[in-house]
C-alpha positions in Angstrom: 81.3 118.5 123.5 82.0 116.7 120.3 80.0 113.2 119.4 82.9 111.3 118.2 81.2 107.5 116.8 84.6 105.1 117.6 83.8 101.8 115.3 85.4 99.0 116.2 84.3 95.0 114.9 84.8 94.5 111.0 84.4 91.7 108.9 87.8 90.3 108.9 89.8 87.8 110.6 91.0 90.5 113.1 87.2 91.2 114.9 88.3 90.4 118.1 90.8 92.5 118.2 89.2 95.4 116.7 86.8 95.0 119.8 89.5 95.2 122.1 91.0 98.1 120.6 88.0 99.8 120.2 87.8 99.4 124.2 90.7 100.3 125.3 90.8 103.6 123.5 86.9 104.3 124.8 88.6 104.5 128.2 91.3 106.4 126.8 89.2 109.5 125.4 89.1 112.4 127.2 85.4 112.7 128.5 85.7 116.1 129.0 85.9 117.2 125.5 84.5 114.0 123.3 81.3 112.1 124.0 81.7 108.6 122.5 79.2 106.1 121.5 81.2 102.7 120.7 79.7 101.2 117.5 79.6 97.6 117.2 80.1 96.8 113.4 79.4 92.9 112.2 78.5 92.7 108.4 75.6 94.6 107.8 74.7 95.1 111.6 76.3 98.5 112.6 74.5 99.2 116.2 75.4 101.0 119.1 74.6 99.7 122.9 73.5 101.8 125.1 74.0 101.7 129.1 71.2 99.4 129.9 71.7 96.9 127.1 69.2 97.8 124.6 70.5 98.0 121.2 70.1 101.1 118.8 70.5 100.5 114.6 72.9 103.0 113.0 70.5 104.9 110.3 73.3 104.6 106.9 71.9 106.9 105.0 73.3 109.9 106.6 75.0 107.1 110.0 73.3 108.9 112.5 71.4 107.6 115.7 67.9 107.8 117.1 67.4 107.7 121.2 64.3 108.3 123.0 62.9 109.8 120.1 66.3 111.5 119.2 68.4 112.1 116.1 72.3 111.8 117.2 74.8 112.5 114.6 78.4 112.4 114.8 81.3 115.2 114.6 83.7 112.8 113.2 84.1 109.2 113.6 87.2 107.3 115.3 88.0 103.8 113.4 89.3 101.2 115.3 88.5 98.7 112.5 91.6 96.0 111.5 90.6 94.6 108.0 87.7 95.1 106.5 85.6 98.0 105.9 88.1 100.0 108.4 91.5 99.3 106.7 91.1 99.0 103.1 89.3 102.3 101.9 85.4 101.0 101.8 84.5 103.0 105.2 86.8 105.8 104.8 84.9 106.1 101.1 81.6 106.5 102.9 82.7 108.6 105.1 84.0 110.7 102.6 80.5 111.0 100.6 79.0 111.9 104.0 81.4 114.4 104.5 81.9 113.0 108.2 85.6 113.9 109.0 87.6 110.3 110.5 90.4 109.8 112.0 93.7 107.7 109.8 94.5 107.4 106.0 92.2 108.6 103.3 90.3 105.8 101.0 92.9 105.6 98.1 96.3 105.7 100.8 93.9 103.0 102.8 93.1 100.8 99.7 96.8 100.8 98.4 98.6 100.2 101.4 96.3 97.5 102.6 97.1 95.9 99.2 100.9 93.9 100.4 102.0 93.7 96.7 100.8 96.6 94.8 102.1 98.6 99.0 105.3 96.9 97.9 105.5 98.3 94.9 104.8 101.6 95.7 107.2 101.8 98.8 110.1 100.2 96.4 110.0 103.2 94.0 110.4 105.4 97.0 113.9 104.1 96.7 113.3 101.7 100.1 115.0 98.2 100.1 111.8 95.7 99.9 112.2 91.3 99.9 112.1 89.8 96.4 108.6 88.5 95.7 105.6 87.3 93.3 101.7 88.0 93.2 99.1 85.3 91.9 95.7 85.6 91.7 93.1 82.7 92.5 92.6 81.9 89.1 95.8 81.7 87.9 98.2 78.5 87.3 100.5 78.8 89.6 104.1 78.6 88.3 106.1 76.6 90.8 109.4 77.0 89.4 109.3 80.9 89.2 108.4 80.5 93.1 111.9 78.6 93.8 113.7 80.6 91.3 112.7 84.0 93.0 111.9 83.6 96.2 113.4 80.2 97.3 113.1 78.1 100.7 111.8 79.0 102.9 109.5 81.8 102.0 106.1 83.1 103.0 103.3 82.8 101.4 100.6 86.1 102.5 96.9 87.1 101.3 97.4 90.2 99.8 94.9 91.9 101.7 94.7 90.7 105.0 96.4 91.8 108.4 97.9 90.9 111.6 99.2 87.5 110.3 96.2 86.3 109.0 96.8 83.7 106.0 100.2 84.0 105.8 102.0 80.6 106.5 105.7 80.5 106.3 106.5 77.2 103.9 110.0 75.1 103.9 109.8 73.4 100.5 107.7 73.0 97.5 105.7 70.4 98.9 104.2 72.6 101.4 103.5 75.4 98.7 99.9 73.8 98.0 98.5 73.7 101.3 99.7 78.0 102.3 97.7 78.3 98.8 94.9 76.8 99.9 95.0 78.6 103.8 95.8 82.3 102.3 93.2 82.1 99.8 90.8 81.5 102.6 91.2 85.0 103.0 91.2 86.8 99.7 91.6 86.1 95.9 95.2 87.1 95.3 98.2 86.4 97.5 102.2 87.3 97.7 104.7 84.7 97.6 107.9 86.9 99.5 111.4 85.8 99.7 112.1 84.9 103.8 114.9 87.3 104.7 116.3 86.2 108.4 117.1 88.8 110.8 115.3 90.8 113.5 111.9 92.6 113.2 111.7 95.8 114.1 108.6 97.8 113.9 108.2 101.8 114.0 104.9 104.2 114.9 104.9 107.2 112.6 102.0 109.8 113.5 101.1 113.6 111.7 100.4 115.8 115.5 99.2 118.8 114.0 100.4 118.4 110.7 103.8 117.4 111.6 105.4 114.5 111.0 106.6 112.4 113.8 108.0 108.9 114.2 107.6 107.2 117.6 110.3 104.8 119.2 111.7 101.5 117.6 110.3 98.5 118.8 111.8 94.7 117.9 110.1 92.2 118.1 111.1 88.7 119.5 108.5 86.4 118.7 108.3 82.7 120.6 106.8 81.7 117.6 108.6 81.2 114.4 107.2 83.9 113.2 105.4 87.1 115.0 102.3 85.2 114.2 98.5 86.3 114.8 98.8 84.4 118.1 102.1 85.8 118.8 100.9 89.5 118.3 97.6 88.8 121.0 98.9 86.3 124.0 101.2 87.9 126.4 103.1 85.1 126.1 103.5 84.9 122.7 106.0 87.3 122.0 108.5 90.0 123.6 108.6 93.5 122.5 111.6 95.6 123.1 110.9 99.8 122.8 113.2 101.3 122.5 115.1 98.4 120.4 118.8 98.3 120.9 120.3 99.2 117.4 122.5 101.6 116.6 122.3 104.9 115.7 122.7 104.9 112.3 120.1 102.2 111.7 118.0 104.4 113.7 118.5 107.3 111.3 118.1 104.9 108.4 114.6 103.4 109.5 113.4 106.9 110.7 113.9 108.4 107.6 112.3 105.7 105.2 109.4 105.9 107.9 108.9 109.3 107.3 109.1 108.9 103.4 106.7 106.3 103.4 103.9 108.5 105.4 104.5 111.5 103.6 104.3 110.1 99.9 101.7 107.3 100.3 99.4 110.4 101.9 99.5 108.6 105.6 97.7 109.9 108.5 96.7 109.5 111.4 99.2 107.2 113.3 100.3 103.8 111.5 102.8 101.0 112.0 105.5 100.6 109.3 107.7 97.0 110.0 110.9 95.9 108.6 112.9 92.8 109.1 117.1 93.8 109.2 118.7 91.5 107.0 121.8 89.8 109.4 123.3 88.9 106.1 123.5 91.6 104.5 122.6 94.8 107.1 119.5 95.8 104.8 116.4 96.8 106.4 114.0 95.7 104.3 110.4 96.7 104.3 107.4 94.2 105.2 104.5 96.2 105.6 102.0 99.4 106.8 99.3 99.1 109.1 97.1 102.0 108.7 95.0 101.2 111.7 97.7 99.2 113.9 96.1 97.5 116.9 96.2 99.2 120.2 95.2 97.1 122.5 97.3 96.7 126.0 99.4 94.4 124.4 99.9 96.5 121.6 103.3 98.4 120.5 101.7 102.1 119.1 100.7 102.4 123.4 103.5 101.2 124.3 106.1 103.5 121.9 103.4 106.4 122.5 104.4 105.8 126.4 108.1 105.9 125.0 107.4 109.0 123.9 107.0 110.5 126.7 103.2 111.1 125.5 100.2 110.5 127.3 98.0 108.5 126.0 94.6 110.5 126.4 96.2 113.5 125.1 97.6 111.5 121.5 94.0 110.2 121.1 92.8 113.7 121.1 95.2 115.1 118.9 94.7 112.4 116.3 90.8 113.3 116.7 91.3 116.9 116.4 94.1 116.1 113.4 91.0 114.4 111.8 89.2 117.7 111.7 91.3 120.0 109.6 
């Protein structure tokens, strides 16, 4: 039996979520191989509950637990953190130094891809169609007219490094530019100003099952709001997702392979969520972003394309545990 620590909470907008798909893939772990102990991280608080409620620090010097006078350590660690420390690098960093294996992207493939500009920039000189765009830090004067020049109305306005939606406000005209400023820098100290490209959303699971490379099915996504917003992506209501997505084959192809290029040069692994909008004006699938930790929650799309798939569900979480160990 292997101790597998699955650590789910965060420090970002994105807790709540993180705690829902940190339980849903608890009861999705085969207990016959892995014995998991759900870690509860808030800030500085990393503690584990045990089955009569008392609470048990994690020791961070070597992240280990002690129980009735027990030291429990870990064979490798599951994250199921959206944000921060899971998504951007900090946690896979320590993990690293403890020389814990983890499940997903390493620190430096974490830290970039979090990163929607500088991701952008790396995905565009793979040769893959990304949405004009412009990057300001908090500190700098904002230059208005470069905004409406480049990007135009309506555009969005995204923290760099943030996820599911958080701090990105989609803005009409220049008069509304101040106030998605104000909201995305809520969040973090630089922020992307991207050209609104209208078509459909289509979003595609790409995983590594025993070193392989494998994309997962096409979903779209048809939000109710005007955009697949934080509360679009977590109400039932708030959206529809339709896997496999009816497009044709060639797009298929087309998305499939850019999916594929993206994992295998940004040093992906794991299982992440890579989205595109498809231009209707010009047929260009255009890239938006990589979620190296996407949520899986029961109204998540990795389940629900892994289910596609024709995969069980207790059977990918293993793999991408036993992936995390080579």
């Amino acid at each position: 039996m292997y101790n597998i620590a699955l650590i789910a909470g965060g420090d970002s907008g994105e807790y709540e979520v993180s705690l829902r798909t940190g339980d849903n893939i608890f009861q999705m772990m085969d207990k016959s191989l892995f014995n998991p102990y759900l870690i509860h991280f808030k800030g500085s608080e990393w503690t584990w509950k045990d089955s009569v409620g008392a609470i048990h620090p994690i020791d961070k010097n070597d992240f280990s637990l002690m129980v009735d006078g027990e030291k429990i350590t870990f064979d490798a660690a599951f994250i199921a953190i959206h944000g921060t420390p899971g998504e951007n690098g900090k946690l896979q960093s320590y993990f690293e130094m403890l020389g814990i294996p983890y499940t997903g992207c390493g620190s430096f493939s974490s830290a970039l891809t979090f990163n929607k500009y500088y991701c952008n920039l790396a995905v565009s000189a793979l040769g893959v169609p990304i949405s004009p765009s412009l990057h300001f830090y908090k500190s700098d004067v904002i230059d208005y007219p470069m905004i409406e020049k480049v990007c135009g109305y309506p555009c969005f306005v995204k923290s760099c490094n943030s996820g599911s939606s958080v701090g990105v406000t989609k803005v009409h005209s220049a008069e509304e530019l101040e106030k998605a400023f104000v909201e995305a820098f809520k969040y973090d100290n630089q922020l992307m100003v991207e050209k609104f490209v209208r078509g459909r959303e289509l979003t595609c699971g790409v995983t590594a099952v025993y070193g392989k490379v494998q994309t997962l099915a096409i979903t779209e996504v048809v939000a109710s709001n005007e955009f697949y917003d934080y509360d679009a992506k977590y109400t039932a209501v708030g959206h529809k997702l339709l896997t496999p997505a009816v497009i044709t084959p060639e797009l298929e192809t087309v998305l499939k392979d850019y999916c594929e290029r993206i994992f295998h040069n940004l040093d992906c692994k794991g299982v992440v969520r890579i989205d595109f909008i498809h231009s209707q004006e010009d047929g260009i699938p255009y890239f938006l972003e990589i979620n190296t930790i996407p949520g899986q929650t029961a109204l998540s799309i990795i389940p629900e394309q892994v289910r596609h798939n024709g995969l069980d569900l207790v059977d990918f979480y293993t793999r991408l545990i036993m992936e995390a160990f080579k």
